[in-house]
N, C-alpha and C positions, 0 to 999 in steps of 0.2 A: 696488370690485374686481369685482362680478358685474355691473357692469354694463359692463366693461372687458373682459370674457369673452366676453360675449354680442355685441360690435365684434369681436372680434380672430376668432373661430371661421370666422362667415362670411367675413371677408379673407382669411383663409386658404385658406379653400374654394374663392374667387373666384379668389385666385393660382392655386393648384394647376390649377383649369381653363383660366385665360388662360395660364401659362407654357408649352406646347407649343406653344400656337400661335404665342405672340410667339420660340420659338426659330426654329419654323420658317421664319421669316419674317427670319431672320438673316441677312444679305449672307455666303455662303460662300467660305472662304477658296482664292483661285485662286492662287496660288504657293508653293513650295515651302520657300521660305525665311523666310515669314511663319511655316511650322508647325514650323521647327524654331527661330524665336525662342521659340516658345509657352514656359510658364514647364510644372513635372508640374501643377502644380493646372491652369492651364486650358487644356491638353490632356485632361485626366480630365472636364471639361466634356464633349465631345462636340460640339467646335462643328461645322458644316456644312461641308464640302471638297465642291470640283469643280475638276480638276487635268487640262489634256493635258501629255501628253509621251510621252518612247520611253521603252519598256522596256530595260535595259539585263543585266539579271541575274533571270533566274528557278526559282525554288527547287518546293518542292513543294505548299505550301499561299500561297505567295508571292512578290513579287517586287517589284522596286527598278525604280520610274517617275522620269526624270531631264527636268527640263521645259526644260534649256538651262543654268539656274545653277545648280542643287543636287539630289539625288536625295532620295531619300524612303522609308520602306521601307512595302508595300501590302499588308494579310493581309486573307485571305480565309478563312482557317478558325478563329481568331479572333468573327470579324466572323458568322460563320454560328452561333458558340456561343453567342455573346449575344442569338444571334436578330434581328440585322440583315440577313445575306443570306438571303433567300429563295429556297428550292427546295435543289436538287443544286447541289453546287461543280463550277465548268465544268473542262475539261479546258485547264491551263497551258500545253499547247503551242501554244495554239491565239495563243499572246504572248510569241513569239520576240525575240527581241534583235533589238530594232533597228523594234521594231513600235510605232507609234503609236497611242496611246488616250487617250479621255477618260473620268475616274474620277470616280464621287459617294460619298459616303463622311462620316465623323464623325471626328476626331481621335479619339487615343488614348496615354496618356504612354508605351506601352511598358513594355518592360521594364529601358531606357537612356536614349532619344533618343526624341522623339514619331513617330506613324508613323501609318497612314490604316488605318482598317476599313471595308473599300470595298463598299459596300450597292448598287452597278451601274457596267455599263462599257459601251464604245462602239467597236469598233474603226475607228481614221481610215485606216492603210496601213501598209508602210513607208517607214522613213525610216532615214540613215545615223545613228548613233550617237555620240555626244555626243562630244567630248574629253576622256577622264580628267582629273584631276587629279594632279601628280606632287609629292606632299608628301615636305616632309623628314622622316628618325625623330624629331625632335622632336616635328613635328606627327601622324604615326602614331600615336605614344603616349600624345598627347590625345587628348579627347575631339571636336577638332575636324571631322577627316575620318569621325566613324563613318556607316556608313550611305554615305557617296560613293562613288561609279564613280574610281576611281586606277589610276594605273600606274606599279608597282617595277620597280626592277632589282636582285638579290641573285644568287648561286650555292647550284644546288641541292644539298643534303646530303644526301638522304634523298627514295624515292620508295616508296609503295605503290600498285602499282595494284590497281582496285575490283577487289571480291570480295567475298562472301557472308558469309567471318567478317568481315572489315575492314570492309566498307560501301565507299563511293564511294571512288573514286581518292583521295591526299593526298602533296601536295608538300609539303616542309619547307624554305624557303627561308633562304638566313643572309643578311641585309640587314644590313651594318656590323656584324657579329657579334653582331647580334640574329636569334635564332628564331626565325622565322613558319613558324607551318602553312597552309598553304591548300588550301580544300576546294573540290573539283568536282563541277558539280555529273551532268556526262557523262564518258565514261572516256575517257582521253589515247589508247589505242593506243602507247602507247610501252611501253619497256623500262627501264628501272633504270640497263644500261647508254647508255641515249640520253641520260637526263637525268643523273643521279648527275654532279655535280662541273662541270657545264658553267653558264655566266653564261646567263643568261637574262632577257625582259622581261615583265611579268607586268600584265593589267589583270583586277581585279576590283572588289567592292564589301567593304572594309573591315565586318566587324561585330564588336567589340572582344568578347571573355572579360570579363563582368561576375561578382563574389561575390556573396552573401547581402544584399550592405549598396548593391545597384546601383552598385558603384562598379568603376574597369576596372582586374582584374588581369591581362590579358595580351589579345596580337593576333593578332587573326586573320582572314583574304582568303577570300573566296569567289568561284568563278569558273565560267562556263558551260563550257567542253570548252577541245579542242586548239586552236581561233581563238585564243582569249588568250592561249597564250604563243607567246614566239618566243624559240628559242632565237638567242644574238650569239655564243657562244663556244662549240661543244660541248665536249663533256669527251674528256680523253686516253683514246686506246683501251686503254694501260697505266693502272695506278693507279698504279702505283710509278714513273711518270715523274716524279711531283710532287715542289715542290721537298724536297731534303734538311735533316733540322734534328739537333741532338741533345735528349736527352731532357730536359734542362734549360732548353733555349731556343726550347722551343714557341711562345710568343708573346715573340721578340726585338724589338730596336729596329730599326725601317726607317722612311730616311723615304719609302718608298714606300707608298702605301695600299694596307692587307690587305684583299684582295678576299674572302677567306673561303675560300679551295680547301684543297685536300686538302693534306698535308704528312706527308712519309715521315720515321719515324724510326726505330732498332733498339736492341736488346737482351737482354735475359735474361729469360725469364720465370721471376717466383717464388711468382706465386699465381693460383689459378684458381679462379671458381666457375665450375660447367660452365655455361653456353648463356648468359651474363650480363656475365662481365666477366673481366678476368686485370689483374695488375700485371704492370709493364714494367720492367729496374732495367737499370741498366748500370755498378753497382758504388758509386754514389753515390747518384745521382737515384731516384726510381720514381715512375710513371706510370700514372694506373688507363685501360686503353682496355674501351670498353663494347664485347662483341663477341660474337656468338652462336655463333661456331666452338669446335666438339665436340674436334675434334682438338689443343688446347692442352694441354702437359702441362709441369709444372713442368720448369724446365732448357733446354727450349727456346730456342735462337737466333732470333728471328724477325725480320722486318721486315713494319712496318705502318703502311699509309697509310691516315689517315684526317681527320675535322674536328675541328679544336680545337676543346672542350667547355668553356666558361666558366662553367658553370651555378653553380662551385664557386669558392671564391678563388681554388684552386689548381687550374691548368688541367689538364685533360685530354682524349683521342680517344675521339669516337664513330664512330658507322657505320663503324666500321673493317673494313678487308680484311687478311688476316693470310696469311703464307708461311713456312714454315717453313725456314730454310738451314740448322739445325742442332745439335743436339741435345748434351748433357752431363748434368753431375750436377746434380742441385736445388739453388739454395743456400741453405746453412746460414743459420738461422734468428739475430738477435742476440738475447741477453740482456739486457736493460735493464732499465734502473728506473720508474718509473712519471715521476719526478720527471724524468729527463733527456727523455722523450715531451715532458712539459706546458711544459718550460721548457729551447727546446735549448740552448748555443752560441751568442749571437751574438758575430760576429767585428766589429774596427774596420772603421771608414773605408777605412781604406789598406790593408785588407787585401780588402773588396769591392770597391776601384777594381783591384788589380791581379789580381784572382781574383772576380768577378762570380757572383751566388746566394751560397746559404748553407746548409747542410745542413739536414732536417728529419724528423723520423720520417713523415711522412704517405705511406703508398706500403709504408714500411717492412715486413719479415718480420723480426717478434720472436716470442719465447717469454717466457711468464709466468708466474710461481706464486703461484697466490693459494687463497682459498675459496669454492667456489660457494655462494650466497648465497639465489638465486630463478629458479626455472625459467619462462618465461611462454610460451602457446601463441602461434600464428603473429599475427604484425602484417598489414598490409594487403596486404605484398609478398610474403608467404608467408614471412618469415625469422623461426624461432624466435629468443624474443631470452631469453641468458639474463644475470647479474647476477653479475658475478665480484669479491669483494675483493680489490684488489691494493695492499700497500703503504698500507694505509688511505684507499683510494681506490676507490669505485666502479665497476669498467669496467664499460659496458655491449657484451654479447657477441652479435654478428649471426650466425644460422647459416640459409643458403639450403638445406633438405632436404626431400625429399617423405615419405618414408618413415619419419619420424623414430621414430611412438611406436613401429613394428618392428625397430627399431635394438636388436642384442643388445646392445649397451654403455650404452643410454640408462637400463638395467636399474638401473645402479649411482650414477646419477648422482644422488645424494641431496644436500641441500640441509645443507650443515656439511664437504661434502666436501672435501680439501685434492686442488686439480686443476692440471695444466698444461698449459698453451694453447699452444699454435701456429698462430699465425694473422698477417694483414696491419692495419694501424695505419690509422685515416684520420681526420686530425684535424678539430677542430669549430672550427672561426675564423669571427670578429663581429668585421664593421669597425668602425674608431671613426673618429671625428671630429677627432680628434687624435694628437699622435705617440704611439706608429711605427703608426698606420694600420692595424694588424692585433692583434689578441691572439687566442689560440690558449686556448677555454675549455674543452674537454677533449677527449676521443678516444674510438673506439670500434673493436673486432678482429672483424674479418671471417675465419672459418674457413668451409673450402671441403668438410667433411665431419666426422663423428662421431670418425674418428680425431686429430681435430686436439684433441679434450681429451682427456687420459689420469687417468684417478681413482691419485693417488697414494695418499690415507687416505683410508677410512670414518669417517665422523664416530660418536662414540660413542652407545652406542644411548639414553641420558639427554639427548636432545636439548631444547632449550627448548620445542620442538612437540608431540613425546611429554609433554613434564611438563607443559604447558598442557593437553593430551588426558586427562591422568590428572586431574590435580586439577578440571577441567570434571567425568571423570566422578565422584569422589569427592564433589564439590557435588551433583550428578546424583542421585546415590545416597542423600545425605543431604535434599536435598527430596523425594524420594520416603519416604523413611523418617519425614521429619515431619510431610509429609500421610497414610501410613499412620495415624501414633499418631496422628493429630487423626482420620482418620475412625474407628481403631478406637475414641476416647475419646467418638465421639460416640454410636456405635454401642452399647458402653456404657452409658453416662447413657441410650440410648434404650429400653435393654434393663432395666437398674434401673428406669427409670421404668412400663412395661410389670409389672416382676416386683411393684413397691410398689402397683401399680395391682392387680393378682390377688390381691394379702397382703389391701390393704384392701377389695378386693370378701370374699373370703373372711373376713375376720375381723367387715365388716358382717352378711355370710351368719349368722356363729355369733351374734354378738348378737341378728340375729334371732331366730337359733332359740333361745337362751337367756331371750329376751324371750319368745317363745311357747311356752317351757317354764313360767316364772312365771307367763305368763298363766292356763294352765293349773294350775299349782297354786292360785294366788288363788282360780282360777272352782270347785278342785274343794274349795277348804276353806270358800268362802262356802257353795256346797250344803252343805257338811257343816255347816256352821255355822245356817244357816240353813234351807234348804230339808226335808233331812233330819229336823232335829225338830221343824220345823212340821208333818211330814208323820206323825211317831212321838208327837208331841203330839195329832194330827187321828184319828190310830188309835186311840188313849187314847180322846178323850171319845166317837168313834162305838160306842166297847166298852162304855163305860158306860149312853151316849143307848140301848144295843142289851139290856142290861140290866136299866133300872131303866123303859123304856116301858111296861110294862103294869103296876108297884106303882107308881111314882110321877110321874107324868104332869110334874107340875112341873120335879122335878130332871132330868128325861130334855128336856124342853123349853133348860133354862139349857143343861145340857149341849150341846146341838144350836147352841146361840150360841155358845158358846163354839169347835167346829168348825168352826163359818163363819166366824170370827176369824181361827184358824188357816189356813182356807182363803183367805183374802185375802190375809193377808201373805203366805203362799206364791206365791201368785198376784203380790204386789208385788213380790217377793224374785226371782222367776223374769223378772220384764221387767227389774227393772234388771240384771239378769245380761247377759243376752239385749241389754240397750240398751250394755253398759260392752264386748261383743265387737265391736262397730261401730266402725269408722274412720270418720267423719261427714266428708262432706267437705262444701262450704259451697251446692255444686248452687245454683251461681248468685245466690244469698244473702250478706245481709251478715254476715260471720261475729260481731260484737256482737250482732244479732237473733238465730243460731242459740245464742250464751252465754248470753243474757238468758233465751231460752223455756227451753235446759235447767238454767239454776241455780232459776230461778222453779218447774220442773216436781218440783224435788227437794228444796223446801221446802213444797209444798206441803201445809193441812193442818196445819203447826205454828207453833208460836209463836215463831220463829227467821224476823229478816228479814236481805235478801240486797239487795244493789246492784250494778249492772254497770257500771264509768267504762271509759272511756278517752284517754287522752295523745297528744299528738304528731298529725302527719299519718297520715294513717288510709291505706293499700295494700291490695292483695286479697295474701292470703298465698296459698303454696301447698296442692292439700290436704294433701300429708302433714304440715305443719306446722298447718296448721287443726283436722285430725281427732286429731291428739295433743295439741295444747292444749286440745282439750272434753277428752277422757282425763283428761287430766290436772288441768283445771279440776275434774272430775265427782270423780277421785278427793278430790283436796282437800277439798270440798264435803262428800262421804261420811265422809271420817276426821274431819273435825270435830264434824258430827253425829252420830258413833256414840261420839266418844271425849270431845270435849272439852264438849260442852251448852253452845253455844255460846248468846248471845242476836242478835247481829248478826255477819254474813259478807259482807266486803267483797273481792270481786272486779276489780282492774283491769286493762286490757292497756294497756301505751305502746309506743306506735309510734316509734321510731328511725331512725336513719339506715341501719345497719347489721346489724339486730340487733329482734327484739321479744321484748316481756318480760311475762311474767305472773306476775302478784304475788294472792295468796289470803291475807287475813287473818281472824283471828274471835277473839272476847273468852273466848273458852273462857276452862277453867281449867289451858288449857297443861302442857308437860312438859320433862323433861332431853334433849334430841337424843343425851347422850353414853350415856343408860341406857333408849331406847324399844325395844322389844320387836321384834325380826326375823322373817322368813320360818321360823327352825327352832323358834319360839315358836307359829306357827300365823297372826302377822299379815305381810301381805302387801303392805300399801300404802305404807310409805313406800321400798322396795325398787323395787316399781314405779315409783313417782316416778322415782327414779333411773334406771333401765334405761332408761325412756323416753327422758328428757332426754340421757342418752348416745346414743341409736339419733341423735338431732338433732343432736348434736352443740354441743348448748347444755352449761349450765353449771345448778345450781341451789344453792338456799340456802335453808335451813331457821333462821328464828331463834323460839327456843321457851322460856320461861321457866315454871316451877308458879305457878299463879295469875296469870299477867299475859296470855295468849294464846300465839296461833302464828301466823306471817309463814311462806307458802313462797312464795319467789324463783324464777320460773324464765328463765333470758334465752336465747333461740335464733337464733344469725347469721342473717341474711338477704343473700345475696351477691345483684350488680345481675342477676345471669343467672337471678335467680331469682322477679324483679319481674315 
């Protein structure tokens, strides 16, 4: 395997360097319809092009090179972003229609069709200009012509000339009653009224409307100026010359071919949104015509020539021209069901052969009472759309308004409200594939102003949105109210444990000072005990030594031994005073060495032996537990030899896990623990025992029988914070 790595790295390396060169060395593709067989992958290659031919169509960063059999589309700013063309992009005029050039360049899959990223050019002269192409709309609507030089013929619908908000000129052509826009790419000099409604022949370069998914949803021509077209038929200097129809029989049968022209019809107007659209009715039928005249008002008589609108099932006029002959009352609006909308009336056979259409709400001016449901802000077209129940159905409600949220009526329009509408019908129909050809899957009401809903009832003020609002807040209120009590309960416990913390500093405070009250009485009854009449004994014999020195030399001598006695043990009596007020802490020592030297130090001299063991794994203790087990060792020690005449004192410490323990025995001649003698008796040492061992927080044990000895237990915890 590494040695399959150590091959493959430098091949690689070897490719990477030899592949440019071997592209460049690629025979470059010289016609144009080798690169539009190209497959996208190898076009996204980049293979080498060198291409003559005339220019036939040029845009602004681009232009369409046609070499006799197919045209091609050539970008140059493109081609300068990937850092192919080198320098400033030249100036396009300088590659008029009809100019001859040879292009070097890479393939490139586009954005549709493959196309040339032209990395240098050559200009040859001119030259006349190719012959278009004149495809059927079959083939328009493929993918086959995209990119070609063609020439239509349609009737124009619609013109805008360039301008500033618009951008470039744009013809709207109706080809077999298909829509094409076609863009210019210099201004016509025409007028509206030149073009509007007249046949025309048109050559440009096809570049289809592709989606997201590069696939072509719609068509569209692009063309250099006034040369490409020619108009064959102007249009009527009246509009309302064109032929007559009624408003039922927009697209009737003929067998004449519909050229796509204008066609006059009349009627009744019964709805308008201003500068957008009106419906058209003549008692039966209605007709939506798209129309930006201001001056339509309900009731109106009009007549209006314009172009059938197929965009919909159901036909209707655009770019319409509108004239008014005549004016009346609006008409009343009809009452219906939701049900008779979705599902009209159809009539027999014999009754469509001898009476032709069928009635249909789409067009329609009804009224509705239902509940408003959901208010939703503008859609893309600027129309509030809002959500009305009607009849346990859905409608969805289109309203076209600029000013809506200052609308004084929008005030009350609350969502439960009981509303009725006045508005125009326009149904929703999906072809099928099967009979009858149509189904009609629901409708939506077109109001032309604020007044067209009227709030009949206020919904009550218990609405399901309110009582979702309350009980959200009541939840609201109760998570807060349970994090309250959980932080005031911690606050609490943190405040207990703080006050138990001050109890037990303070109550250790008093046992000390209780402790250093006893220590004080001990210290002040062993002087009295001791020091005191060593010292009323030492006065005694220097009174007598002071007496009898000059009669009796002898007894005055005993006597003076005898004050040196008493001065000694005073003298002993006062250090172990003086040694039993020390806290000994171990100063770096093994605390068995400092027990051994002070139990050996406090026998010494007598006929009473002593032993120091110890158990377990051996730890450095702390001092305060080190310096009160001497104490306490020391007292032990003391009360045996004062009380019990003992002959052996065995002393051990065992080391534990948790816990050490010191244990003092001696063969004395022992006592009853339930009847020994207390602090208000004048002894003080097994009290002390006690107090101590509570300051530790240990535990102790006294086992003591007459004539068999005494055992004191002392055990004191050793927690690991404390190791």
């Amino acid at each position: 395997m590494r040695r399959t790595r150590f091959i493959l790295v430098p091949a690689l390396v070897l490719a990477g360097a030899v592949w440019p060169a071997v592209a460049q060395n690629t025979a470059p593709l010289t016609a144009v319809s080798t690169i539009r067989d190209l497959s996208h992958e190898a076009a996204a290659e980049g293979l080498p092009v060198k291409l003559t031919g005339v220019v036939v169509y040029v845009g602004w960063n681009h232009f369409v090179l046609h070499d006799g059999q197919a045209a091609v589309f050539a970008d140059l700013y493109f081609a300068k972003a990937k850092g192919l063309w080198k320098g400033a992009l030249p100036d396009l005029s300088q590659f008029p229609p009809g100019m001859e050039i040879e292009i070097e360049g890479v393939t490139d899959p586009g954005g549709f069709s493959p196309m040339v990223l032209v990395t240098g050019y050559r200009r040859l002269g001119m030259r006349a200009v190719p012959e278009p192409v004149r495809p059927s709309l079959g083939q328009l609507l493929s993918s086959a012509v995209d990119t070609q030089w063609v020439e239509v013929e349609g009737v124009v619908c619609k013109y805008v000339p360039e301008s500033k908000d618009s951008g470039p000129a744009c013809v709207t052509l109706m080809l077999d009653g298909l829509r094409c826009p076609v863009m210019f790419r210099h201004n016509l000099g025409r007028t509206p009224a030149d073009l509007v409604d007249a046949r025309v022949r048109l050559r440009g370069v096809v570049l289809d409307i592709t989606n997201l998914r590069s696939q072509i949803a719609g068509l569209k021509l692009h063309a250099n100026g006034d040369a490409d077209l020619e108009i064959l038929k102007p249009p009527p200097a009246n509009p309302f010359d064109a032929p007559r129809v009624a408003l039922d029989r927009l697209v009737p049968f003929s067998p004449q071919v519909d050229a796509g022209h204008r066609k006059v019809t009349a009627g009744v107007v019964s709805f308008v949104v201003p500068g957008r659209f009106f419906c058209l009715t003549d008692g039966g039928a209605a007709v939506r015509v798209m129309s930006g005249h201001e001056d339509i008002r309900p009731g109106d008589l009009v007549e209006v020539s314009g172009f059938v609108d197929r965009s919909r099932v159901l036909a209707g006029l655009s770019e319409a021209s509108v004239r008014v002959v005549g004016r009346g009352p609006p008409p009343a609006p009809a009452e219906v069901a939701v049900s008779a909308i979705l599902n009209p009336k159809l009539r027999s056979y014999s009754e469509m052969v001898t009476e032709p259409g069928h009635p249909d709400g789409d067009g329609a001016l009804v009224r509705l009472t239902g509940v408003l449901r959901r208010v939703l802000p503008r859609d893309k077209d600027g129309n509030v759309i809002l959500f009305v129940e009607v009849d346990k159905t859905l409608v969805r409600v289109l309203l076209p308004i600029r000013d809506f949220s200052k609308s004084a009526r929008v005030s009350r329009w609350e969502e439960g409200s009981r509303v009725e509408l006045t508005g125009v019908c326009e149904l929703e129909i999906d072809r099928l594939d099967h009979l009858p050809w149509f189904s009609i899957t629901g409708f939506h009401l077109w109001l032309s102003s604020t007044d067209d809903l009227r709030v009949l009832a206020t919904p009550p003020w218990w609405t399901p949105q309110r009582l979702g609002i309350l009980l959200a807040g009541l939840l609201l209120v109760l998570c807060l109210a349970l994090v309250w009590g959980y932080a005031m309960r911690r606050q609490v416990a943190k405040r207990g444990r703080q006050l138990a913390g001050e109890i037990a500093a303070r109550e250790a405070a008093a046992l000390e000072f209780a402790a250093i009250l006893t220590e004080r009485r001990r210290l002040a009854n062993d002087l009295h005990d001791t020091l005191e009449q060593a010292l009323t004994g030492l006065a005694l014999q220097l009174e007598i030594v002071e007496r009898s020195k000059a009669n009796d030399p002898v007894l005055s001598a005993r006597h003076l031994m005898l004050a040196r006695q008493f001065l000694e043990r005073s003298r002993a009596e006062v250090h172990r005073t003086v040694w039993d007020l020390r806290a000994h802490g171990q100063d770096g020592r093994d605390f068995l060495d400092i027990l051994e030297e002070r139990s050996a130090a406090m026998v010494a001299g007598s006929s009473v032996s002593i032993t120091v063991e110890r158990e377990g794994e051996v730890f450095l203790l702390p001092d305060l537990v080190a310096g009160n087990l001497l104490l306490l060792a020391q007292e032990a020690v003391t009360n045996a030899l004062k009380h019990a005449a003992p002959r052996m004192i065995r002393v051990c410490l065992k080391f534990m896990a948790d816990s050490v323990e010191l244990e003092v025995a001696d063969d004395g001649r022992g006592f009853d623990p339930a009847w020994c003698p207390d602090q208000y008796e004048g002894h003080f040492g097994l009290q002390g025992l006690r107090e101590r061992v509570k300051r530790l927080g240990g535990v102790i044990e006294i086992l003591s029988a007459p004539g068999q000895g005494t055992t004191i237990v002392t055990r004191v915890p050793i927690g690991p914070e404390t190791r």
